[in-house]
One Martini backbone bead per residue (centre of mass of N, CA, C, O) as a GRO file, in nm:
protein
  374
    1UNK     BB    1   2.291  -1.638  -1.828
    2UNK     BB    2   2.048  -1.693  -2.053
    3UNK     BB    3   1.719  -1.653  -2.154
    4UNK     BB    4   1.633  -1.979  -2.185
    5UNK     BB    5   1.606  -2.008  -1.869
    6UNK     BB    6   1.331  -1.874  -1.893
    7UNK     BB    7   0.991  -1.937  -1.797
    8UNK     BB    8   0.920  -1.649  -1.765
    9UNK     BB    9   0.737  -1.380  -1.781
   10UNK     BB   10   0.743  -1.086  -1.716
   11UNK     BB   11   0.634  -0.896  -1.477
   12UNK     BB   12   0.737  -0.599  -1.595
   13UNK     BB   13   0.827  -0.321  -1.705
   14UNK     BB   14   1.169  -0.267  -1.707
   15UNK     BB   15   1.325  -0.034  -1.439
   16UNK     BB   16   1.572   0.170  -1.364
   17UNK     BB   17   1.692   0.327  -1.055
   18UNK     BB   18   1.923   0.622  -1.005
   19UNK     BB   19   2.060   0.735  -0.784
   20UNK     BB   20   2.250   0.909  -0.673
   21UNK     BB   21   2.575   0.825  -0.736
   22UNK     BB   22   2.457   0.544  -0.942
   23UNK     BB   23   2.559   0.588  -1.236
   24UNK     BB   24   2.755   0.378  -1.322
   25UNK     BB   25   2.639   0.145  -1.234
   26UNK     BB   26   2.378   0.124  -1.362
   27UNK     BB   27   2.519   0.147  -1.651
   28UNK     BB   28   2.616  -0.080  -1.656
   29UNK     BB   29   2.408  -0.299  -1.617
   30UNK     BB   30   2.212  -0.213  -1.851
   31UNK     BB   31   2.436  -0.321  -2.052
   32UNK     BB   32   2.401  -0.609  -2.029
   33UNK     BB   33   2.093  -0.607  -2.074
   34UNK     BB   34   2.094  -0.525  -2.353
   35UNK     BB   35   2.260  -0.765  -2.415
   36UNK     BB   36   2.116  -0.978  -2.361
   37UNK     BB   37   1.809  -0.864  -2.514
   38UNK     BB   38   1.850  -0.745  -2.804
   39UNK     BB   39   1.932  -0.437  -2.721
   40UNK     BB   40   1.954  -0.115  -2.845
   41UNK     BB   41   2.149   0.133  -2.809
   42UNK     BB   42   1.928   0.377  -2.777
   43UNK     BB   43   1.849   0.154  -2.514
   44UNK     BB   44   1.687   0.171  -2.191
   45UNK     BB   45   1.603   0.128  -1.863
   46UNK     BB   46   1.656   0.396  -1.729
   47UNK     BB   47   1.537   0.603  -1.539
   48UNK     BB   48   1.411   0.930  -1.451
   49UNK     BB   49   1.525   1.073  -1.179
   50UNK     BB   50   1.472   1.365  -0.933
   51UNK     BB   51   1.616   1.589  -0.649
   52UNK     BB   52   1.514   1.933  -0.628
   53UNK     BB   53   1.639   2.150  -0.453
   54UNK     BB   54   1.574   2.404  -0.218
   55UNK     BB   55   1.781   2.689  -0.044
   56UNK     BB   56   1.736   2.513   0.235
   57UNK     BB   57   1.773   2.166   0.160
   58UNK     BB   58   1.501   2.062   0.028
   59UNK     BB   59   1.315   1.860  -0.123
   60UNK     BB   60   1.199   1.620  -0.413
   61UNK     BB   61   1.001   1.388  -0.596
   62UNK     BB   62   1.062   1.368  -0.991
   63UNK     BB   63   0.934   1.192  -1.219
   64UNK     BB   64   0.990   1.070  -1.593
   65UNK     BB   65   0.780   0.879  -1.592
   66UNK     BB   66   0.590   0.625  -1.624
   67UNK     BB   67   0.488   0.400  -1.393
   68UNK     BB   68   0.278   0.205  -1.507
   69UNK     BB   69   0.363  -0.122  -1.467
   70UNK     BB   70   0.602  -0.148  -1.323
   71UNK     BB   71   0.967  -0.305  -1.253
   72UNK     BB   72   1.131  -0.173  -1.000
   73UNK     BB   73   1.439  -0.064  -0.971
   74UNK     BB   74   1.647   0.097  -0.685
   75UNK     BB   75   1.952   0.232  -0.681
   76UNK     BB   76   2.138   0.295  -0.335
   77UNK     BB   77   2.403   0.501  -0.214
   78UNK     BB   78   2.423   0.595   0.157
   79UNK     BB   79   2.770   0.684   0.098
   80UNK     BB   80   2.783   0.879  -0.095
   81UNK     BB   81   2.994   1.191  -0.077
   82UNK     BB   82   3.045   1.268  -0.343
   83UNK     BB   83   2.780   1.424  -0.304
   84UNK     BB   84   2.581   1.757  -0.373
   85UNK     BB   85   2.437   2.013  -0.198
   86UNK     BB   86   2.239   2.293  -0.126
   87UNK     BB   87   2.228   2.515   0.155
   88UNK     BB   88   2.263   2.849   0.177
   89UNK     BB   89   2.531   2.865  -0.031
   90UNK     BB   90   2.598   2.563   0.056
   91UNK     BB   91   2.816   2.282   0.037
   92UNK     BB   92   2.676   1.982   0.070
   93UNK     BB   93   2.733   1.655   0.166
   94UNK     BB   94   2.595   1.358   0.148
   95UNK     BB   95   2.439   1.147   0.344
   96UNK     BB   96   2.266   0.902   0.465
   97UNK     BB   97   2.018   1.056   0.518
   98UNK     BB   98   1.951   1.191   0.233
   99UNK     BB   99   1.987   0.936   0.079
  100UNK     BB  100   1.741   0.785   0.201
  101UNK     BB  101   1.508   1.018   0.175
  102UNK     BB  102   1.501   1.023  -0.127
  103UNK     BB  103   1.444   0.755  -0.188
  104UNK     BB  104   1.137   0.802  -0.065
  105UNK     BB  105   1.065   1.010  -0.257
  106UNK     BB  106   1.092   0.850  -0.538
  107UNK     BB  107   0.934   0.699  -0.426
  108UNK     BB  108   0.614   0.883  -0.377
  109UNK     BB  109   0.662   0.939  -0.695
  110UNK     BB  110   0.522   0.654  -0.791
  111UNK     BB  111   0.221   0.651  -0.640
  112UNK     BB  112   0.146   0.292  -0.662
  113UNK     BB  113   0.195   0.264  -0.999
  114UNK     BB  114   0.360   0.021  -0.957
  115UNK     BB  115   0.402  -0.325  -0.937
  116UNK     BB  116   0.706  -0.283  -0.835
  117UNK     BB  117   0.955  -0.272  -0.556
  118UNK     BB  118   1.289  -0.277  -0.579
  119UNK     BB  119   1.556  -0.228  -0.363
  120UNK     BB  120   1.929  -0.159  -0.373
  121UNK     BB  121   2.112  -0.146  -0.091
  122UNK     BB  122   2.469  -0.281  -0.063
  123UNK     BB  123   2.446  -0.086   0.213
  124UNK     BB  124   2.285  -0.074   0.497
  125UNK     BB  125   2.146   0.123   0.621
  126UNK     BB  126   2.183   0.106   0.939
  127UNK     BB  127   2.325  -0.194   1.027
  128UNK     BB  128   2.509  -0.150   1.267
  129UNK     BB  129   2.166  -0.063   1.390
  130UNK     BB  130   2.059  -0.358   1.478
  131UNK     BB  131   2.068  -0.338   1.808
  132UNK     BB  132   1.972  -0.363   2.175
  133UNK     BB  133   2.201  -0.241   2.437
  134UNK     BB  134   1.984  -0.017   2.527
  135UNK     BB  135   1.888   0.325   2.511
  136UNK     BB  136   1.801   0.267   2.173
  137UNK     BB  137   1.784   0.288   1.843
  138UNK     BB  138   1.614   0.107   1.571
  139UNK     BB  139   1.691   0.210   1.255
  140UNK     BB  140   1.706  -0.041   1.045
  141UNK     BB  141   1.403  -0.138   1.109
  142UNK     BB  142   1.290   0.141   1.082
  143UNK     BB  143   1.380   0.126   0.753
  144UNK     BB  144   1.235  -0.108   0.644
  145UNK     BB  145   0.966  -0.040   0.734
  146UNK     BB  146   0.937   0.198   0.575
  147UNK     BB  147   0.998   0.070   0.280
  148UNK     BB  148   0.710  -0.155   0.321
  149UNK     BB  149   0.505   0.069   0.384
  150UNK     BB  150   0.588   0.203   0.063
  151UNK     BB  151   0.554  -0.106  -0.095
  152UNK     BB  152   0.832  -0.255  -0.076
  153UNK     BB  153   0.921  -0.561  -0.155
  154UNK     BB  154   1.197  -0.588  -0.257
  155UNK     BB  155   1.539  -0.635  -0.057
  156UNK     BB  156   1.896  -0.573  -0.190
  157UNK     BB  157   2.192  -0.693  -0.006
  158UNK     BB  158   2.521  -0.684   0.158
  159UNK     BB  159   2.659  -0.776   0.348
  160UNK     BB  160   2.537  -0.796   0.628
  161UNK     BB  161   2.622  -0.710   0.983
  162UNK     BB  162   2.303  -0.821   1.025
  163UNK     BB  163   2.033  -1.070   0.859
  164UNK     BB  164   1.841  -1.024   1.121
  165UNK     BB  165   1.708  -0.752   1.015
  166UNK     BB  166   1.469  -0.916   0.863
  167UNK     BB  167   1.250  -0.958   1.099
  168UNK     BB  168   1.151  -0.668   1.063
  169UNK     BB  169   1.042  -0.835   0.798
  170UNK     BB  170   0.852  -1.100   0.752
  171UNK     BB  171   0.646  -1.025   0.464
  172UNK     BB  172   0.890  -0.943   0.332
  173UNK     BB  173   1.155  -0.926   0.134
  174UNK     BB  174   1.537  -1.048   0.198
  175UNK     BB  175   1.830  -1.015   0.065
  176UNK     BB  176   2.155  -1.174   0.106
  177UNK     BB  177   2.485  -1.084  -0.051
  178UNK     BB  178   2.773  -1.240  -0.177
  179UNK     BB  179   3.144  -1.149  -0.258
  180UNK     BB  180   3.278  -1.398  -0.284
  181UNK     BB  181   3.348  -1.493  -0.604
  182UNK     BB  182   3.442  -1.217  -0.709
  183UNK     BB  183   3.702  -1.212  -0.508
  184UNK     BB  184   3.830  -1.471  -0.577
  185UNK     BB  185   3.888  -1.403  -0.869
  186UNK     BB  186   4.045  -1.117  -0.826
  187UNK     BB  187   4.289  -1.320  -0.668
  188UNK     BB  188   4.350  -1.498  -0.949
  189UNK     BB  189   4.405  -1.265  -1.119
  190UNK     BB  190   4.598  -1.093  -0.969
  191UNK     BB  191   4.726  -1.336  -0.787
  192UNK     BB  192   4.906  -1.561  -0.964
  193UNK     BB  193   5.090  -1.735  -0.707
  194UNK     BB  194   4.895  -1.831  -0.565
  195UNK     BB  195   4.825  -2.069  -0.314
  196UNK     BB  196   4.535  -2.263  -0.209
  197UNK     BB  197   4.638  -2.412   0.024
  198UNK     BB  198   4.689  -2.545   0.366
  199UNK     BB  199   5.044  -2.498   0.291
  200UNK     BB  200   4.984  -2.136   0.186
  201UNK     BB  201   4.705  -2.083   0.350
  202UNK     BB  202   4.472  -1.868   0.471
  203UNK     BB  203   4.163  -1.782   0.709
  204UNK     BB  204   4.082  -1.472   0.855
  205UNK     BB  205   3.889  -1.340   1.138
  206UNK     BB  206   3.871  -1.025   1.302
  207UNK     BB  207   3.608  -1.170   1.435
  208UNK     BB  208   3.379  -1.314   1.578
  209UNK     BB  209   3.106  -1.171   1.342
  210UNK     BB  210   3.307  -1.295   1.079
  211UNK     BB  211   3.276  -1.611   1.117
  212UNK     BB  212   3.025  -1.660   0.871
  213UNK     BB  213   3.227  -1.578   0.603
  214UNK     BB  214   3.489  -1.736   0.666
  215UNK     BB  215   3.369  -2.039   0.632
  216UNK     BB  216   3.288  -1.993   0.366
  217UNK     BB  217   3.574  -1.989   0.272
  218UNK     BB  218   3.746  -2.211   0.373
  219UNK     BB  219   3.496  -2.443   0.241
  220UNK     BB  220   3.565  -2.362  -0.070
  221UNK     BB  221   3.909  -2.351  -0.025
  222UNK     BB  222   4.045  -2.554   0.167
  223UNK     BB  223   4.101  -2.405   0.422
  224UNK     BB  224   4.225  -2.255   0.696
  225UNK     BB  225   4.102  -2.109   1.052
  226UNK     BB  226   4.110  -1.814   1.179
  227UNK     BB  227   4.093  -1.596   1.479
  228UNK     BB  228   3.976  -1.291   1.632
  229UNK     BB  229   3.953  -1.110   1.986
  230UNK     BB  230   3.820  -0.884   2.137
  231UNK     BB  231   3.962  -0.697   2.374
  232UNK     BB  232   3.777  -0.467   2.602
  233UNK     BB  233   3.670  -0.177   2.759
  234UNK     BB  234   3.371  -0.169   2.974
  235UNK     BB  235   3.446   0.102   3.170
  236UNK     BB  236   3.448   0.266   2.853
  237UNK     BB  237   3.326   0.509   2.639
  238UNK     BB  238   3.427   0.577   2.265
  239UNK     BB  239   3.258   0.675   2.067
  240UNK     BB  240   2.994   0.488   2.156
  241UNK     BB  241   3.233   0.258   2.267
  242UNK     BB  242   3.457   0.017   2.367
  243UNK     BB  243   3.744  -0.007   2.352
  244UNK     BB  244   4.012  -0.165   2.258
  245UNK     BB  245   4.316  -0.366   2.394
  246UNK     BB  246   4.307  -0.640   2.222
  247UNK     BB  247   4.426  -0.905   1.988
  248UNK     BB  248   4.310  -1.207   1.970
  249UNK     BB  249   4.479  -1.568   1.855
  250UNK     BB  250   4.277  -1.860   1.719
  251UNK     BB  251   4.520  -2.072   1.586
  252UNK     BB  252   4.748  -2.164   1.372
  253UNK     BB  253   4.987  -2.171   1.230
  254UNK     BB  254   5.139  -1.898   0.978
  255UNK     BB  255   5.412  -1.965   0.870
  256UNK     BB  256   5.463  -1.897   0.548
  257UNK     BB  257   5.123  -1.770   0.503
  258UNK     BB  258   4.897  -1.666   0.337
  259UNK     BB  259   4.676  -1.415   0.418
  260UNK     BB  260   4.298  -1.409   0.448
  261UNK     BB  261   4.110  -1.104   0.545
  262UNK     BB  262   3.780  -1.116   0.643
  263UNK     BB  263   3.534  -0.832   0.588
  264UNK     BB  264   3.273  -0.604   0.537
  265UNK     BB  265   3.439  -0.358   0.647
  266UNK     BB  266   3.638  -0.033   0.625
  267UNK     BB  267   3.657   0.220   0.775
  268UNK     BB  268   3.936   0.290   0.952
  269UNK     BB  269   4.124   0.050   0.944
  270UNK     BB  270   4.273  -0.033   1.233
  271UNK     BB  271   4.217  -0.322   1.299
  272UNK     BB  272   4.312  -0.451   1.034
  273UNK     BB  273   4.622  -0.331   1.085
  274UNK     BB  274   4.675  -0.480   1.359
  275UNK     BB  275   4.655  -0.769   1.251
  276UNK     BB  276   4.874  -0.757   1.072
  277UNK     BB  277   5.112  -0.698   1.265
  278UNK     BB  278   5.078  -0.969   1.413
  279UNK     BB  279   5.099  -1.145   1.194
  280UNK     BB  280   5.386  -1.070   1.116
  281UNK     BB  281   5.509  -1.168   1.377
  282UNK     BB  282   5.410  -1.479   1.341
  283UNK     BB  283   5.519  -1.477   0.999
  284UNK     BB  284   5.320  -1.394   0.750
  285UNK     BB  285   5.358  -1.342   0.469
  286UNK     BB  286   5.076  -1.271   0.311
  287UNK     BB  287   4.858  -0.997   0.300
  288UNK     BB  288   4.469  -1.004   0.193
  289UNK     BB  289   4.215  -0.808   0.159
  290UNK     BB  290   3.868  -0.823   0.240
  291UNK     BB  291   3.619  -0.584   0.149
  292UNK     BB  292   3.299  -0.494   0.030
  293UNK     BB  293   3.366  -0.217   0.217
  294UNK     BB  294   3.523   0.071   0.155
  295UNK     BB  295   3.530   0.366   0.361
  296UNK     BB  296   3.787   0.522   0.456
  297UNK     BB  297   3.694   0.775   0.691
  298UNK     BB  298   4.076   0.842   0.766
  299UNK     BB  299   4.177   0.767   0.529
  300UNK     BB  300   4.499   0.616   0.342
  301UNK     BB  301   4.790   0.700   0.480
  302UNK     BB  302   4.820   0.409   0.627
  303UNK     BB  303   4.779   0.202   0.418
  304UNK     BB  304   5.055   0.307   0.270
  305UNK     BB  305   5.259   0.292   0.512
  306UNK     BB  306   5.160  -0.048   0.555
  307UNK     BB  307   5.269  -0.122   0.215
  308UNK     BB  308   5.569   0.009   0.247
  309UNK     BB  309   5.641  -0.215   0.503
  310UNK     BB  310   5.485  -0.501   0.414
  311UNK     BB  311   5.193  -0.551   0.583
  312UNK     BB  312   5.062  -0.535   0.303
  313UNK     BB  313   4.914  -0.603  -0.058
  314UNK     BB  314   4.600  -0.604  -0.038
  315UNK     BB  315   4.294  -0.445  -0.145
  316UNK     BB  316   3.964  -0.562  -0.141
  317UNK     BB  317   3.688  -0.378  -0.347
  318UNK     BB  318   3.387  -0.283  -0.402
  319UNK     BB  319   3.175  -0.083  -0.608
  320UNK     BB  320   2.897  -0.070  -0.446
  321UNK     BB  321   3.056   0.175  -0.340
  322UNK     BB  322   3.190   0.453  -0.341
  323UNK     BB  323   3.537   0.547  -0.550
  324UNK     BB  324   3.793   0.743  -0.497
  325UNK     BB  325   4.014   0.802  -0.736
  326UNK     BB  326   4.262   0.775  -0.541
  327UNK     BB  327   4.243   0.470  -0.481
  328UNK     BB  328   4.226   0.370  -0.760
  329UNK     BB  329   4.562   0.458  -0.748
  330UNK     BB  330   4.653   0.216  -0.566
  331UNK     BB  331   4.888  -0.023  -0.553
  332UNK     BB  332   4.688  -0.200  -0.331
  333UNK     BB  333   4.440  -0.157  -0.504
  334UNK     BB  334   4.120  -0.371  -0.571
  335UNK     BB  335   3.840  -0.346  -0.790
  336UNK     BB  336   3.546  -0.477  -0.741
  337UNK     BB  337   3.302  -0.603  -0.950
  338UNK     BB  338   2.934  -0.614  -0.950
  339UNK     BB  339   2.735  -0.529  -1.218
  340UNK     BB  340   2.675  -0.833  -1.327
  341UNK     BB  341   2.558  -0.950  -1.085
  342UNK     BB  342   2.280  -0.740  -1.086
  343UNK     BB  343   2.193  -0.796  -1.331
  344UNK     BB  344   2.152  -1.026  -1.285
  345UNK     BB  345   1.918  -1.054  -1.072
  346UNK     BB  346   1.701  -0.859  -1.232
  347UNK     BB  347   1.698  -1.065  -1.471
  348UNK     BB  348   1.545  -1.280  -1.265
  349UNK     BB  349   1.324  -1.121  -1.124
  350UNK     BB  350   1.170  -1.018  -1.388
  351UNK     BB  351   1.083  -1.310  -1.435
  352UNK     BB  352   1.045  -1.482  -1.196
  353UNK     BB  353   1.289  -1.598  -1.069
  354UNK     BB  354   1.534  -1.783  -0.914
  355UNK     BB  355   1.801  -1.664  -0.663
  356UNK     BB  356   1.959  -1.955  -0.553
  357UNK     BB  357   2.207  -1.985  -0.746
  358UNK     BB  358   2.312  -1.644  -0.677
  359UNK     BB  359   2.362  -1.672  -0.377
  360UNK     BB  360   2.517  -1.970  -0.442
  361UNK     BB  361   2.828  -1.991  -0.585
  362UNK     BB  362   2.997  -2.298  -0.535
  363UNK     BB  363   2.999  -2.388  -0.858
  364UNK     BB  364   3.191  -2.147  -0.965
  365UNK     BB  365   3.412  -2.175  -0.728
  366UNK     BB  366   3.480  -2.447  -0.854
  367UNK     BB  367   3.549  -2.396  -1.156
  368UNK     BB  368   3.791  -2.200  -1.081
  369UNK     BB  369   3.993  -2.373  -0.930
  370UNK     BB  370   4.001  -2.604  -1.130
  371UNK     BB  371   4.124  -2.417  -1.336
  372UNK     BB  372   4.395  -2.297  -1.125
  373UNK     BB  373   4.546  -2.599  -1.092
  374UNK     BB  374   4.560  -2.630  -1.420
   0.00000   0.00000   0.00000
């Protein structure tokens, strides 16, 4: 996209905020931005914002630059773990609720002096608790809500776990972005042998509540559709959840084909490591596992062993959240940039213009297929 294509003027001056732990991606988008701006090496669009703890593990948030009159970016991963501060002389690794609480305090730093404050946070803060099913909290709906009262327009995440959760703020901005295009772009630039036609490949949802961003994978790939549905078992409990009994597969035969599962997150991959062996045993040559948020929480070791026995053959994940030095270094990983992705999406938004053509990437997709067919 050119700077051509925009016809409004900027909506106020770019500034983007980099939350602890999205130093690279945030510097990668910087780079493009200035690519594309015919602006100097010297200049950043980034500013300083920092969280610096007292010994009880109290913080506050420090804003190094004026706010008047900013269209703020704040890029912010409430998942990486790799980063860490001090508390009572011991080091502790920041969880999801520190970078939160950080989150808000960095804009409380901004003291309501910026034009506008758009909040991107690729993987969302609670989303997996975005509905009540007992007497428990809806901590997504309150997270979304406490960062529109504190003045956020617009809110941009990627694959939610339900979309449905910007309910919770019916009168504020809220993006939901999916990382199909470069993906796919991914998978054959990666495994160049691979066929995706109807007789060579397939796209699997492991999970009934998977099956609408399956349904896309399948209709721009023009694949068929497999689904997996958990049998659980309801009259227990194991760790906040009713335990899965088995993997049940809904689709046509698989035998001797390349097979794409997609999910939006892996966790412990437990139940995605069940479901490869499951399609193994029904006949699959190859499987790939798509997944834009790799979280490894048991880590790696399973995934090797599963690698080494032939039952996967990649996993990719996007560069979204935190990604261990160690899992880049494994032979079954490839790791998704999405970073110009955000570039686009910033400087468009910067300019005030519609970003309906890159929530909907069809016609990318379809560029890259007809050039890899050829």
């Amino acid at each position: 996209m050119a700077n051509m294509d925009f016809k409004h003027t900027p909506f106020g001056e770019l500034a983007i905020i980099s939350m602890r732990g999205c130093e690279e991606i945030s510097s990668q988008v910087d780079y493009y931005l200035m690519q594309w701006r015919g602006m100097p090496e010297e200049h950043s669009y980034v500013i300083q914002a920092d969280c610096p703890r007292f010994g009880t593990g109290e913080a506050k948030g420090v804003l190094k630059h004026t706010a008047r009159g900013l269209d703020v970016y704040i890029i912010c991963d409430c998942f990486n773990y790799g980063v860490t501060y001090k508390m009572y002389g011991q080091t502790v690794p920041m969880s999801p609720d520190d970078h939160f609480q950080d989150l808000k305090r960095v804009i409380a730093a901004l003291g309501g002096k910026a034009r506008r404050i758009t909040v991107i946070m690729p993987m969302l803060y609670e989303g997996r608790q975005h509905r009540r099913s007992t007497r428990e909290s809806m901590d997504c709906a309150l997270a979304l809500q406490e960062l529109a009262n504190m003045g956020v327009k617009n809110i941009l995440t990627f694959d939610a776990h339900d979309p449905r959760v910007q309910n919770a703020i019916p009168l504020d901005g809220f993006d939901n972005v999916q990382a199909t295009y470069q993906m796919i772009k991914a998978l054959l630039r990666n495994v160049p042998d691979i066929q995706l036609d109807r007789d060579h490949a397939m796209v699997v949802s492991p999970d009934e509540g998977g099956m609408g961003r399956c349904i896309y994978y399948s209709s721009v790939l023009g694949l068929e559709l497999g689904m997996f549905y958990k049998r659980r078992n309801y009259s227990v409990v194991v760790d906040g959840r009713n335990p899965i009994e088995a993997h049940e597969f809904l689709g046509n035969d698989v035998t001797g084909k390349d097979l794409i599962l997609v999910d939006d997150m892996i966790s412990s991959g437990d139940s995605m490591l069940d479901i490869a062996v499951k399609l193994k045993e029904k006949g699959a040559r190859r499987i790939f596992i798509f997944s834009t948020f790799g979280l490894f929480v048991e880590g790696l070791d399973k995934f090797d062993d599963y690698y080494k026995r032939g039952l996967i053959d990649k996993v990719f994940t996007t560069n979204l959240i935190y990604t261990p030095p160690e899992l880049k270094e494994r032979a079954w990983y490839c790791n998704v940039s999405m970073s110009k992705y955000i570039a686009y999406l910033i400087d468009t938004l910067n300019y005030d213009n519609s970003i309906s053509s890159l929530l909907d990437p069809v016609d990318r997709i379809k560029k890259i297929l007809e050039a890899y067919h050829k």
